[in-house]
C-alpha positions in Angstrom: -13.4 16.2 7.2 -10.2 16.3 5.4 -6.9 17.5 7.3 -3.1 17.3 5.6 -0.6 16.1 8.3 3.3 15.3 8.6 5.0 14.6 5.4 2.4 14.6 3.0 0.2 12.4 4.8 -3.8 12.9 3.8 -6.4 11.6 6.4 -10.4 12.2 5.8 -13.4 10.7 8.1 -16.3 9.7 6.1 -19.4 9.6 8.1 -23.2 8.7 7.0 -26.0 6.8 7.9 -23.8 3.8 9.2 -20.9 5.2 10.9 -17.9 6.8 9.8 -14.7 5.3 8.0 -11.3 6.7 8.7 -9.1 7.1 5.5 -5.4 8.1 5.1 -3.2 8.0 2.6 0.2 8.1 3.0 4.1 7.6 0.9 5.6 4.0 0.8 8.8 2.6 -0.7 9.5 -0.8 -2.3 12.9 -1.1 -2.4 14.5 -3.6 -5.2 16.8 -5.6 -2.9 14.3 -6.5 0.0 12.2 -8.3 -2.8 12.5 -12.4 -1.2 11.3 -15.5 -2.9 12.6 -17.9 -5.6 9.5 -17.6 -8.1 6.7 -14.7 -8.3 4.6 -13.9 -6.3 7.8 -11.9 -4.6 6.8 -10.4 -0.9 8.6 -8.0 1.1 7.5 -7.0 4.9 7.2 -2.6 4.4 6.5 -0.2 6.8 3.0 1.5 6.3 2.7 4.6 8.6 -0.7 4.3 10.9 -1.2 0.7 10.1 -2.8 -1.2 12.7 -3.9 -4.6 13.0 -7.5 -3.7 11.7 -6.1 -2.1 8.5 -7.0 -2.5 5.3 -3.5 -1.2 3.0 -4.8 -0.1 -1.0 -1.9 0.6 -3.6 -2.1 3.2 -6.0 0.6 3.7 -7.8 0.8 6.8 -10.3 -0.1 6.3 -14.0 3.6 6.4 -15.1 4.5 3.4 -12.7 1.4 1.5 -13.3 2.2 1.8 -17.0 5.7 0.2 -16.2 4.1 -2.3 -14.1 1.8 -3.2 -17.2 4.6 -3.3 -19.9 6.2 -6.1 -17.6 3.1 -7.7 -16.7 3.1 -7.4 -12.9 0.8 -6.4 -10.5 1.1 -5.8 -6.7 -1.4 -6.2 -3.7 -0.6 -5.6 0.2 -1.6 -8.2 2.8 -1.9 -7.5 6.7 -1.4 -9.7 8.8 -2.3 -8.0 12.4 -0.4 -5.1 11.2 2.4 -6.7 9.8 2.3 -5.5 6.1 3.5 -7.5 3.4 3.5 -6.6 -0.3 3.1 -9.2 -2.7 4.6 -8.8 -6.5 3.2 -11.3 -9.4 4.5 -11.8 -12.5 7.9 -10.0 -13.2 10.2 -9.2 -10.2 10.8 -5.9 -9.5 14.3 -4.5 -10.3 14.1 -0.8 -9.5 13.3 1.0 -5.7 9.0 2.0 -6.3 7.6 4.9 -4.3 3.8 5.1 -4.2 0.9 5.8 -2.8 -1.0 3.7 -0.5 -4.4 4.2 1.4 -4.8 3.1 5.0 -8.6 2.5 6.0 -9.7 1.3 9.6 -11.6 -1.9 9.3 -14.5 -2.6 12.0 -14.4 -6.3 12.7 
């Protein structure tokens, strides 16, 4: 079941054999001047809409920023720590606000 709710925000509930999985993606914005640290891997704390503390967060930016990201050799990856959601930046420090996709999936423990 796939349903489209409040500003742009995607959910779907897979179910099979073993249960379901609860999937949404929503909109999330890395601004340049909350990037902290001295050296790379950068980290700023974001906002995720519907994260909980179970949450697994997946990036996916679109191809033209993931093309940036390559030129400059940096990737990013989003850690949760009991629903406090960091994003990590390696290589090259970002110097310009990113808006992107992310995925939200519940995770059973």
């Amino acid at each position: 079941m796939v349903h489209f709710g409040r500003a742009g925000e995607l959910r779907a509930e897979l179910k099979g054999p073993y249960g379901s999985v609860a999937i949404r993606a929503v909109e999330v914005t890395l601004r340049e001047d909350a990037w902290r640290g001295a050296v790379s891997p950068w980290s700023q704390t974001v906002e995720v809409p519907g994260a909980g503390t179970t949450s697994k967060i997946d990036l996916q930016p679109d191809p033209d920023l993931l093309e940036q990201m390559r030129s400059l050799g940096m990737a990013l990856a989003a850690v949760n720590d009991g629903g406090l959601v960091t994003v990590l930046a390696f290589g090259a420090r970002p110097e310009a606000d990113m808006t992107l996709q992310a995925t939200v999936t519940e995770v059973q423990r």
